[in-house]
Structure formats: C-alpha cells, structure tokens
N, C-alpha and C positions, 0 to 999 in steps of 0.2 A: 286536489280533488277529494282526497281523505276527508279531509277537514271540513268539508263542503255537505259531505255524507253525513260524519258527524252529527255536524248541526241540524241536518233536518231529522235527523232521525228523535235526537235530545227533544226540538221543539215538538215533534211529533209524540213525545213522549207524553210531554208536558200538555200539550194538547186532548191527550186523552184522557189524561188523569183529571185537567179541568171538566172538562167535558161530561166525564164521572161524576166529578161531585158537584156540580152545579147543572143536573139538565134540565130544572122545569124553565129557570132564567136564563139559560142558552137558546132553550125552543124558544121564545120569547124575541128574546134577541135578534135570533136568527131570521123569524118573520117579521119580524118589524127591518132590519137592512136588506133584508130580499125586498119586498115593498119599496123602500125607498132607491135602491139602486134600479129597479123596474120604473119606475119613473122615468129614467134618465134614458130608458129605451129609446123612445122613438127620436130624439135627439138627435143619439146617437147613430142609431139608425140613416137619419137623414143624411145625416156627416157622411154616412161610409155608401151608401148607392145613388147618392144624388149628385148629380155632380154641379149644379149650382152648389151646393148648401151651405157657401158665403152668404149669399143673398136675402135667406130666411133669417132677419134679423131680429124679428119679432119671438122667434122659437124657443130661444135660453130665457128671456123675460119670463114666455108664460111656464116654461120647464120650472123654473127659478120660484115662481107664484104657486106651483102645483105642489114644491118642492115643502114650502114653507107652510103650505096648509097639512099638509101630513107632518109635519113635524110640531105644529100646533095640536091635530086629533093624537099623537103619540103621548104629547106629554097634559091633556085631557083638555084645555083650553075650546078645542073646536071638538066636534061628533063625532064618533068612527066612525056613522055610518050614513045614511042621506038616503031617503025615503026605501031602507031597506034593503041599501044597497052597499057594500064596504065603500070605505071611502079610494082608499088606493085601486080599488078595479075600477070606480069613478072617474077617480084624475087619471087613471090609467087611456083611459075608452075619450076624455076629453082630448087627450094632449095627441092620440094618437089622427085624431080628429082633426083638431087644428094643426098637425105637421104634414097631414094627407093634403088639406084643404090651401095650406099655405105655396105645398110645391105646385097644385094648380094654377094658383093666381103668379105665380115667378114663371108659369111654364106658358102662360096667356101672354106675359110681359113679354119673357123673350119672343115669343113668335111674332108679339106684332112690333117690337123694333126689329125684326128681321127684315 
C-alpha cells in the first residue's frame, strides 16, 4: 500500500511540474480530449439507462462518423465551426439526436412485436 502511495504521489509530482511548464499546450489539450471524449456521451449514455441498447446498432457507426470528423476539424482538414457554431457542440446536439430518436423507433419495435 506504501508503494501504491508512492507512486501517485511521484506521478502527481511529475504532473504538476508538466503542467507548469507547458500550460498554454495543456489548455489546448485538455479541450480538445474533453470534446472528444463528450462525444462518446450519449453512446454511452444509451449503454447505461437503456436497457435494449444492444439493439441500437446504428449508434457506434454514427458516434464513430461524428468521431472522425472532429478529429479531421482538430487536425485543420474540416472547419471548427459550421455556420457559427463549434463543431463539437454540433456533433454533440447531432448524436444526442439521433440516440434520442433511435431509442424511439427500438421502443415502437418492441411494443409492436409485443
């Protein structure tokens, strides 16, 4: 358990000191994987209160598609932003959309093969 302590404590060291000397490219960083991990929200989301969310097969595709175009605006190829609006609160407000929109039509299925 020492040893446990130890080491978070060293990496926490190490942590700060990076931290120190590099924050304008950490802040950077940091919104750019916040963003991308917010993506994978409603996904996940779906996964944990739904209890089909086998079913929604379509959902990792488009998560996957939303995935790849912010990773295209990151590295400058596509637009940060679309008609004014970021792009990550875009595919964000999309995906949230179509996993809202998806558990209706699985939730129409099941009730009429009931």
């Amino acid at each position: 358990m020492l040893i446990a302590r130890i080491a978070i404590f060293v990496f926490a060291l190490l942590s700060l000191i990076f931290a120190l000397m590099s924050s304008d490219e950490l802040a950077l960083l940091a919104r750019a994987s916040f963003a991308g991990t917010a993506i994978l929200a409603p996904m996940i989301f779906s996964g944990i209160f739904y209890d089909r969310a086998n079913q929604l097969v379509a959902l990792p595709w488009v998560t996957l598609g939303c995935i790849l175009i912010l990773v295209g605006s990151q590295l400058g190829v596509l637009p940060a932003s679309f008609v004014g609006i970021r792009l990550d609160l875009l595919l964000l407000g999309i995906l949230t959309l179509t996993a809202l929109g998806l558990i209706q039509v699985d939730k129409g299925r099941a009730s009429a093969s009931d």
